[in-house]
C-alpha positions as CSV (number, residue, x, y, z in Angstrom):
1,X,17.2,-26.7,-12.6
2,X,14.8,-28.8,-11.3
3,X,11.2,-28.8,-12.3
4,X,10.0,-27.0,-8.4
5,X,12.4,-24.6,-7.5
6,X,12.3,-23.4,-4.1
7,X,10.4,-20.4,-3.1
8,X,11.6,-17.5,-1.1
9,X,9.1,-14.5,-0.5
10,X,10.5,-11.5,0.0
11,X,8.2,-10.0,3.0
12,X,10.7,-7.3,4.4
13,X,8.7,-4.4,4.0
14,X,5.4,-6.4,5.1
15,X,7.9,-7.0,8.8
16,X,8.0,-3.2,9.0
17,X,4.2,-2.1,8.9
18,X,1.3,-2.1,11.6
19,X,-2.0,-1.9,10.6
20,X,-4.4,-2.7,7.5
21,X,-2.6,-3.8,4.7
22,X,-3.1,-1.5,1.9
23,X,-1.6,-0.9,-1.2
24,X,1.5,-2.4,-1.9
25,X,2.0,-4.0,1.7
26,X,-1.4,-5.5,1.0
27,X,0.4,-7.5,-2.1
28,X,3.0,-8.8,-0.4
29,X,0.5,-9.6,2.5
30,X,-1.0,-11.7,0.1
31,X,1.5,-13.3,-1.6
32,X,2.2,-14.6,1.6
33,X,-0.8,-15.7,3.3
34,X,-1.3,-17.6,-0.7
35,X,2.3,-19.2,-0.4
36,X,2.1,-20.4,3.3
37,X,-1.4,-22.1,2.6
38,X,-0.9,-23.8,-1.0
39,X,3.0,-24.3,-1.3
40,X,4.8,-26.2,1.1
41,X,8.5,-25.3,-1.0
42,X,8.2,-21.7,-0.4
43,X,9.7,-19.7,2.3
44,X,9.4,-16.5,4.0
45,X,12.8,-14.3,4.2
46,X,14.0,-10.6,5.1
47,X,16.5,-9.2,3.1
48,X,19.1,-7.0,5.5
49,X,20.7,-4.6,4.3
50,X,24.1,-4.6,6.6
51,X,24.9,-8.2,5.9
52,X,23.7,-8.1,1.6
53,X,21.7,-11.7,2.5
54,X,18.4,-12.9,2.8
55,X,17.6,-14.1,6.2
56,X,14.6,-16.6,7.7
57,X,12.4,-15.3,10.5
58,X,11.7,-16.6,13.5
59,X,8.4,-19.2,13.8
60,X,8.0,-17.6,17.0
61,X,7.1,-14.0,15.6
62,X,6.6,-14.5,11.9
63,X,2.9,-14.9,12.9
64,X,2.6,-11.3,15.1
65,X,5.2,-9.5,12.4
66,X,2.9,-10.1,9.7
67,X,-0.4,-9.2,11.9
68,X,-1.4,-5.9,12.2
69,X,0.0,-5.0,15.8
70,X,3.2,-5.8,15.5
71,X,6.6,-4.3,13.5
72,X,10.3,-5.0,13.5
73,X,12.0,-2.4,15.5
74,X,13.0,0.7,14.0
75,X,17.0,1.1,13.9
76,X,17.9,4.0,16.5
77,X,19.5,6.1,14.5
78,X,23.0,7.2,15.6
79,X,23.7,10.5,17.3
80,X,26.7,13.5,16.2
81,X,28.3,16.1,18.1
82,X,27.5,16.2,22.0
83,X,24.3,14.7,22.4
84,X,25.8,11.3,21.8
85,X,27.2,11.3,25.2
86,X,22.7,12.2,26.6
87,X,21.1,9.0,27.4
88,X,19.4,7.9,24.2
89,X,15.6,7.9,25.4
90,X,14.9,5.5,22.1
91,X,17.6,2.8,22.9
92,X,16.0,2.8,26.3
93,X,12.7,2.3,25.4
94,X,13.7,-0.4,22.8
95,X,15.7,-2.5,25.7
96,X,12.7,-2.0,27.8
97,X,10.5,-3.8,24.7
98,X,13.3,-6.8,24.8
99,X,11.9,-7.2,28.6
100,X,8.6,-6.6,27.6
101,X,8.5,-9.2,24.8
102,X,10.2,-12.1,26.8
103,X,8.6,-11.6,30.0
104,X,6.8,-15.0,31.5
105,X,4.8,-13.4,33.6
106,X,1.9,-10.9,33.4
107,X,2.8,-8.0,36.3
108,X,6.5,-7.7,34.8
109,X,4.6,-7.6,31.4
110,X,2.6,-4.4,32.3
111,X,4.7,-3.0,34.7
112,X,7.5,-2.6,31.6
113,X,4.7,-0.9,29.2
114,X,3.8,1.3,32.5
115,X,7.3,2.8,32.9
116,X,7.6,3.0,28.7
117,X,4.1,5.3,28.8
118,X,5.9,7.1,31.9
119,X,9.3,8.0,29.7
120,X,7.2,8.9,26.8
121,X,5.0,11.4,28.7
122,X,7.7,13.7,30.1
123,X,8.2,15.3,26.3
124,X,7.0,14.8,22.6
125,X,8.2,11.7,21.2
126,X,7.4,9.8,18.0
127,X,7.8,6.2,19.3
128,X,5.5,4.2,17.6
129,X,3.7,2.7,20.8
130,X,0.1,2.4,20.0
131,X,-1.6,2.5,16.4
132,X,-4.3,4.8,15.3
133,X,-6.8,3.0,17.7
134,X,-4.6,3.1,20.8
135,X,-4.0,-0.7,20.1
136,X,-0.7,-1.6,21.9
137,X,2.3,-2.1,19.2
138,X,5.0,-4.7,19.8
139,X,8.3,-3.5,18.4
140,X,10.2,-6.4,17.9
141,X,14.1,-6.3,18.1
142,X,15.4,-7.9,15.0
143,X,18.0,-10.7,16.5
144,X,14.9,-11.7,18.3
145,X,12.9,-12.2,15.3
146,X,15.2,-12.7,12.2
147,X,17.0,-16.1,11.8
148,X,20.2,-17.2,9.9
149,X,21.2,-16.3,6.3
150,X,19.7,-18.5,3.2
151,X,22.3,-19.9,1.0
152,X,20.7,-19.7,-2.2
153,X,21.5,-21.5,-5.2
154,X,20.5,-22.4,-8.4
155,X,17.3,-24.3,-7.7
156,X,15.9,-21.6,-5.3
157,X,13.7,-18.3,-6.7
158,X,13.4,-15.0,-4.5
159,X,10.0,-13.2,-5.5
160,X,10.4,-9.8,-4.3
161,X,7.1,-7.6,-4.0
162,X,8.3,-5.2,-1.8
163,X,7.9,-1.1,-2.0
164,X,11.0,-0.8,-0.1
165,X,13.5,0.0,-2.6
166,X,15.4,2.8,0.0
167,X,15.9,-0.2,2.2
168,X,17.8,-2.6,-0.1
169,X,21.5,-3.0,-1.8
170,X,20.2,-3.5,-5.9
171,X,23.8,-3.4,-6.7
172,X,24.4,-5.9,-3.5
173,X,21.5,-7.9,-4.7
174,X,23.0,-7.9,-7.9
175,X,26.4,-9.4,-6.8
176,X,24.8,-11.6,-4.2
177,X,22.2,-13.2,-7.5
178,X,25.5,-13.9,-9.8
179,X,27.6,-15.3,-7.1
180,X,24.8,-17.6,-6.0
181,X,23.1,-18.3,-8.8
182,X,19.5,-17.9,-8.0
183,X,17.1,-16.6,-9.5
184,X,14.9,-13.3,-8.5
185,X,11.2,-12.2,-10.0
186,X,10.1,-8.2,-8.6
187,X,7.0,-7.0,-9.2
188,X,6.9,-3.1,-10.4
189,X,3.8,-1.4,-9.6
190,X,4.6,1.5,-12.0
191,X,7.5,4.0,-12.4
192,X,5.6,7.3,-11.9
193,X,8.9,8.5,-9.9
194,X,10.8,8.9,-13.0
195,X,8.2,9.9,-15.6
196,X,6.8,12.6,-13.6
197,X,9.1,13.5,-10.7
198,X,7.5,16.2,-9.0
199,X,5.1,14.2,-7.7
200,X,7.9,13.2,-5.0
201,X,10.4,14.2,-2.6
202,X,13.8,14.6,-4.5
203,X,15.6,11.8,-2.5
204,X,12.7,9.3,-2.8
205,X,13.4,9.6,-6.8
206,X,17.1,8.7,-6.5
207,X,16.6,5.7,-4.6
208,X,14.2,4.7,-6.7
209,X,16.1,4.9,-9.9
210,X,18.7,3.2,-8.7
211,X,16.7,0.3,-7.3
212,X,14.7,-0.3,-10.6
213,X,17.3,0.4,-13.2
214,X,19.4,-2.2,-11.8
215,X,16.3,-4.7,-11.3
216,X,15.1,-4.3,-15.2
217,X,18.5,-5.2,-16.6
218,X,19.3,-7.7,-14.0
219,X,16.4,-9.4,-12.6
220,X,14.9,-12.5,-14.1
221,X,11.6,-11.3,-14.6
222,X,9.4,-8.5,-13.8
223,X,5.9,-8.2,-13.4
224,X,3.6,-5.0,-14.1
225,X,-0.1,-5.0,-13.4
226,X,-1.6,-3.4,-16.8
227,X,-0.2,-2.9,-20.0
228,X,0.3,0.9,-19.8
229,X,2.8,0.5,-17.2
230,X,4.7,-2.4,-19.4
231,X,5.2,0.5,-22.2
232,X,6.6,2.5,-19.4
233,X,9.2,0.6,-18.0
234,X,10.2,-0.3,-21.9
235,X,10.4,3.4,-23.3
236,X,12.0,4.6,-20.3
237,X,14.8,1.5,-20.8
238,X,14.9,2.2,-24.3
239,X,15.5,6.2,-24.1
240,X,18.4,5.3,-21.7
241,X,20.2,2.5,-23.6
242,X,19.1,-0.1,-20.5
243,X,18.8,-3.7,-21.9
244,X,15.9,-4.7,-20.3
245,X,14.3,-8.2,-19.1
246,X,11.2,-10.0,-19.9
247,X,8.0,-8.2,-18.2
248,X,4.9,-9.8,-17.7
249,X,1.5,-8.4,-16.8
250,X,-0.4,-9.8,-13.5
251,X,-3.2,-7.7,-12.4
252,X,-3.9,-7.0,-9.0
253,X,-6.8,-9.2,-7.0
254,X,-9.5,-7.8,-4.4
255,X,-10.8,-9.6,-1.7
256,X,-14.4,-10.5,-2.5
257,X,-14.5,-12.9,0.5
258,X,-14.6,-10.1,2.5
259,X,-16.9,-8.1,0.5
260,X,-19.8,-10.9,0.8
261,X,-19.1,-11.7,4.5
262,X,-21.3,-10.4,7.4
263,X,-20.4,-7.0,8.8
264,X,-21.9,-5.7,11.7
265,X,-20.2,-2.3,12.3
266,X,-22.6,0.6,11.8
267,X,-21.8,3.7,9.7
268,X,-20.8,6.7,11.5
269,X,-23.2,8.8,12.9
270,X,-21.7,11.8,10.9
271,X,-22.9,10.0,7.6
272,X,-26.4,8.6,6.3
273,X,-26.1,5.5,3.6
274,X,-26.6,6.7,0.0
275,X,-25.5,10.4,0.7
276,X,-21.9,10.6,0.4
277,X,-19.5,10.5,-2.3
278,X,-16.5,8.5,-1.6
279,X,-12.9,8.5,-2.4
280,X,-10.0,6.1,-1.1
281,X,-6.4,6.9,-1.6
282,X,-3.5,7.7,0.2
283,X,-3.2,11.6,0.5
284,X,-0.3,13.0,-2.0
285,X,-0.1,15.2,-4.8
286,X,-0.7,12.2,-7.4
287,X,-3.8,11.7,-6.3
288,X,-5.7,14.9,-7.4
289,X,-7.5,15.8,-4.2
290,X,-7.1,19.0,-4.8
291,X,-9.4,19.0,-8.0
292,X,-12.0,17.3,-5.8
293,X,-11.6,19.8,-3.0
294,X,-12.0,22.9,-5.8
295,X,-15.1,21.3,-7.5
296,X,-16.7,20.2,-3.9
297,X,-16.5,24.2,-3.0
298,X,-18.3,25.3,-6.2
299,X,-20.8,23.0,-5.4
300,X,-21.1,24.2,-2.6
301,X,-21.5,27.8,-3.8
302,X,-24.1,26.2,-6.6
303,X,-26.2,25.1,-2.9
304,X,-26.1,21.9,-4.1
305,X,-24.6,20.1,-1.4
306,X,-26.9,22.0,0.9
307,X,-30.0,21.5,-1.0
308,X,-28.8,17.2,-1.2
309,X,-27.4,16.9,1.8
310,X,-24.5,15.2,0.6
311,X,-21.1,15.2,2.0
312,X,-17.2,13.9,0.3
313,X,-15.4,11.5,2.2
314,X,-11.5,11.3,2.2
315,X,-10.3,7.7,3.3
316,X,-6.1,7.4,3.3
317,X,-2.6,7.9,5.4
318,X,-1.4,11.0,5.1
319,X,1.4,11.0,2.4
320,X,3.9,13.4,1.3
321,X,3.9,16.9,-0.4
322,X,0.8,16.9,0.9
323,X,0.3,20.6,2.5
324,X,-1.8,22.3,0.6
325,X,-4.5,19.7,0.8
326,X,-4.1,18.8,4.3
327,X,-4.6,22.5,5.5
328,X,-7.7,22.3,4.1
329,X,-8.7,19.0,5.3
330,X,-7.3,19.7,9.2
331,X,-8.5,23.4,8.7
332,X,-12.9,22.5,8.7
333,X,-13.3,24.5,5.5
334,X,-16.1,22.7,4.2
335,X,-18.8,23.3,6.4
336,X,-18.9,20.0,7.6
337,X,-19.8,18.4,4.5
338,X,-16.2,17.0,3.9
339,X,-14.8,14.2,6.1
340,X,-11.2,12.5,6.4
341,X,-10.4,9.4,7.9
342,X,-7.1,8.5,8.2
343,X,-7.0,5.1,9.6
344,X,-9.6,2.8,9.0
345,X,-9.7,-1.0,9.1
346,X,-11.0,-3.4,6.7
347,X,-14.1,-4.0,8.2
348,X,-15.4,-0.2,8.2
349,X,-14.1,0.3,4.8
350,X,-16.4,-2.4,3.8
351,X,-19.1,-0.5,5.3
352,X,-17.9,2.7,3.5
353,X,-18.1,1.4,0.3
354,X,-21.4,-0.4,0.9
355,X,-23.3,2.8,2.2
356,X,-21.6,5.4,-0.4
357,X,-24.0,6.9,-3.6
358,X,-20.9,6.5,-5.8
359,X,-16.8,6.9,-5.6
360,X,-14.6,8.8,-7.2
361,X,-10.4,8.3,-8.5
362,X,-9.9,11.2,-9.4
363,X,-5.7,10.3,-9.9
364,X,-3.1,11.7,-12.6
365,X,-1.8,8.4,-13.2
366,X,-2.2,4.8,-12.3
367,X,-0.3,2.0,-12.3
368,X,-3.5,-0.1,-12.0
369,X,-5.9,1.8,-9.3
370,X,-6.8,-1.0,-7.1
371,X,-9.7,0.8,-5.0
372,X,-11.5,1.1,-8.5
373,X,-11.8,-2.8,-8.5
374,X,-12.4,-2.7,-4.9
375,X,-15.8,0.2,-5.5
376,X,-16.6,-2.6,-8.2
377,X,-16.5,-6.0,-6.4
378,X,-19.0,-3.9,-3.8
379,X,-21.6,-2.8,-6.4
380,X,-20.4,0.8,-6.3
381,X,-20.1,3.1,-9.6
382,X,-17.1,5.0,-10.0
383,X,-15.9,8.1,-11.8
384,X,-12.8,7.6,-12.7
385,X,-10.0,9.4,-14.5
386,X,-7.8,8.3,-17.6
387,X,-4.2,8.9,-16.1
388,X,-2.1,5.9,-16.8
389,X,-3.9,2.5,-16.9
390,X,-7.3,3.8,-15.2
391,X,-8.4,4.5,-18.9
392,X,-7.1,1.3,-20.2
393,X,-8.5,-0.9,-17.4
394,X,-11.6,0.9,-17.3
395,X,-12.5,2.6,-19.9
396,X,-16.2,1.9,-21.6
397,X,-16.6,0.6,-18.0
398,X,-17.1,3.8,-16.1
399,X,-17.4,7.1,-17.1
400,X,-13.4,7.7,-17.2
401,X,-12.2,11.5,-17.2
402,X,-9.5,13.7,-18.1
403,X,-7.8,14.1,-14.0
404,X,-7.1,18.0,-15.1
405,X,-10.9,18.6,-16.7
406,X,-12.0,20.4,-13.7
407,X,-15.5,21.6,-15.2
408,X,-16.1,17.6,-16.4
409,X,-15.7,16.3,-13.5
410,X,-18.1,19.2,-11.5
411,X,-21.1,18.1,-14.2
412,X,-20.4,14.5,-13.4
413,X,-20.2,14.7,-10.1
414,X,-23.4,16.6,-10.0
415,X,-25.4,14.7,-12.0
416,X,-25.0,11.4,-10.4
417,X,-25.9,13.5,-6.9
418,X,-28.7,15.0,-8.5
419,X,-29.7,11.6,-10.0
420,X,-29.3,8.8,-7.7
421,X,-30.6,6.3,-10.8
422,X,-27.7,6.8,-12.4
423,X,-24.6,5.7,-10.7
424,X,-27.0,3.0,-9.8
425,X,-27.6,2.2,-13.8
426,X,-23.9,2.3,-13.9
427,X,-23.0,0.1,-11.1
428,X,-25.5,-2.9,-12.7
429,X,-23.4,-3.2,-15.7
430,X,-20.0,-3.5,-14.4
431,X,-20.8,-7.1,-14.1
432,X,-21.4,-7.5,-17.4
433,X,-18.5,-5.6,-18.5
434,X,-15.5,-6.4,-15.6
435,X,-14.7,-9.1,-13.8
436,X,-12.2,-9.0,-11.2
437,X,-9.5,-11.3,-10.0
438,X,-9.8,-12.8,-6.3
439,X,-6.4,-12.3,-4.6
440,X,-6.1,-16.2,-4.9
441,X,-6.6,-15.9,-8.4
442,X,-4.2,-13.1,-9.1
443,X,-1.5,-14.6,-6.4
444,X,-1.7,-17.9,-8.2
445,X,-1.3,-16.2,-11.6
446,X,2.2,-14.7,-10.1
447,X,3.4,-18.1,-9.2
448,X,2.5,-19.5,-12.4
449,X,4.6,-16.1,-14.4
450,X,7.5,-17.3,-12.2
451,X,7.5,-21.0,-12.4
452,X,7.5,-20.6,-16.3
453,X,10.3,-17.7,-16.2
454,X,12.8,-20.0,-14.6
């Protein structure tokens, strides 16, 4: 092999998403706004799944598809029994988008989004036409977008940070990566499916075991994000007789650039700066809201949220499994002292964090619990639990506790509203005790792993 392999980034679930990055999709976001700026070997590609090949994308729309307004279009899925022979309202609106998206001129442009708002209105639909802000979508039809197969070979890498293991072939891949030779580097961001499953839909769980126990025997290399979730993946290989590959430990980056930079979007009116704790996270049953929904009502009952003024703010998508908690959240239970916001942009978050007393992560496990770092880079204290790698990344840093010590978690929360000082006193030594990557840093680190792997 020679000594620069080619590149090829894996973006195909980054293609699929509309909005703020977050999470995962914010990784591969990343990796790619790193690679197309610093490395001029590397390469974009979408793996598609009815051919087993990794394909290029279009110049034209590889700009929009990885912006925050635009997707690939969803796959219309095929009808059984008699409706097949109805007219298919989504393939209708999807040819309609193809007319939309190559239209020349402006009055055909808006008069095809006119008569898509018209079909939609008759009944409920769940196109995906606007975002959360009633910003137009483009849904772009993939032979307009993705180009020819890549014929890999033995000088060429495929680095694979996707979180859309339902999507993909592994036993394809697998086939595909012995009959061309190349070489392919994932990144796991933990295995929490398969150590504790009933955190998840029953389906999501077999896809996901499949996917992963064929990528830690046959990949080249896979990278974790702490430690903890390193052990993970090499007990669960072990227990199961799974010869496993090399793992390597990157941690995840934050944007500080973003932190420091001018923001001039005001809080909402419903919230006053320093009065509000804060917690960020998409809203499933891993996440423990529901401890932090049981110790805000006592304190409520205690008249402490009364007597402070304070309120708790939930920032995340809605997620799965997710009932209970959302019943509470859609159902005003709190007296107006608890606020959700599902869809937020970068900018306000910024502005969240900045004006919050404190945060909380209140999670059952972590593969690396990335908003901690981001409550750190903006001068924010957190309390923060011990499940998975929060206590080994953060531990002596923060006050880290048990996720299912309800009563700890009410006397911490209430102290550090009853005394402002100290999540302030907290937040002034994280400096001196973390340091956090930039995503340059920690994108650069996952180039370096996979240049020395191969």
């Amino acid at each position: 092999m020679n000594d620069s392999p080619n590149i090829y980034i894996d973006i195909s679930s980054l293609l699929s998403w509309t909005g703020s990055a977050t999470g995962m999709i914010r990784v591969e976001s990343e990796l790619y706004s790193y690679v197309k700026l610093h490395l001029q070997n590397a390469t974009p590609c979408f793996y598609d799944i009815s051919t087993n090949t990794y394909r290029r994308i279009s110049d034209a729309w590889i700009g929009p598809l990885t912006g925050p307004q635009a997707m690939l279009a969803p796959p219309v899925t095929p009808r059984e029994g008699w409706v097949r022979f109805m007219p298919n309202r989504s393939r209708v609106l999807l040819a309609l988008e193809r007319i939309r998206l190559k239209a020349e001129h402006q009055m055909l442009f808006d008069a095809v989004d006119r008569l898509q708002r018209l079909m939609l209105s008759i009944r409920e639909h769940h196109f995906p036409l606007e975002d959360s802000k009633g910003v137009r979508i483009s849904l772009v039809p993939s032979d307009m977008a993705i180009g020819a197969s890549v014929m890999l070979g033995e000088n060429d890498v495929v680095i694979s940070a996707s979180s859309d293991w339902s999507r993909k072939n592994p036993a394809a891949i697998a086939a595909l990566k012995q009959q061309q030779k190349f070489r392919l580097v994932v990144i796991c961001y933990d295995i929490i499916p398969l150590i504790f499953p009933q955190f998840f839909p029953s389906q999501d769980i077999e896809s996901f075991r499949i996917y992963w126990e064929q990528m830690f025997v046959g990949a080249d290399l896979v990278l974790v994000n702490a430690k903890c979730t390193k052990d993970d993946i090499e007990n669960y290989c072990r227990v199961r007789n799974l010869a496993f590959t090399k793992i390597a430990i990157a941690p995840l980056g934050c944007d500080l650039t973003k932190v420091a930079g001018e923001n001039t979007m005001q809080l909402r009116p419903e919230l006053r700066a320093g009065q509000y704790v804060l917690f960020v996270s998409t809203i499933e049953p891993r996440k423990n809201h529901q401890l932090l929904l049981s110790v805000w009502r006592e304190l409520m009952e205690d008249g402490l949220i009364e007597r402070t003024g304070f309120k708790l703010v939930f920032v995340g998508r809605r997620g799965w499994m997710n009932e209970a908690v959302q019943s509470q959240l859609d159902g005003n239970l709190f007296a107006d002292t608890l606020l959700y916001l599902e869809h937020v942009n970068d900018e306000e978050l910024s502005i969240l964090y900045a004006n919050a007393a404190f945060c909380v992560y209140p999670s059952l496990y972590e593969g690396f619990g990335l908003p901690v770092v981001e409550a750190f880079t903006r001068g924010k204290a957190v309390i923060c639990s011990t499940g998975g790698s929060l206590g080994e990344i953060f531990e002596g840093v923060m006050p880290c506790i048990d996720p299912l010590d309800k009563s700890a978690w009410r006397r911490q929360i209430a102290s550090w509203i009853e005394c402002p000082d100290y999540p302030k006193e907290a937040a002034a030594g994280v400096s001196r005790c973390f340091q956090a990557k930039t995503w340059p840093e920690a994108i650069s680190n996952i180039i370096t792993l996979t240049l020395s792997s191969v």
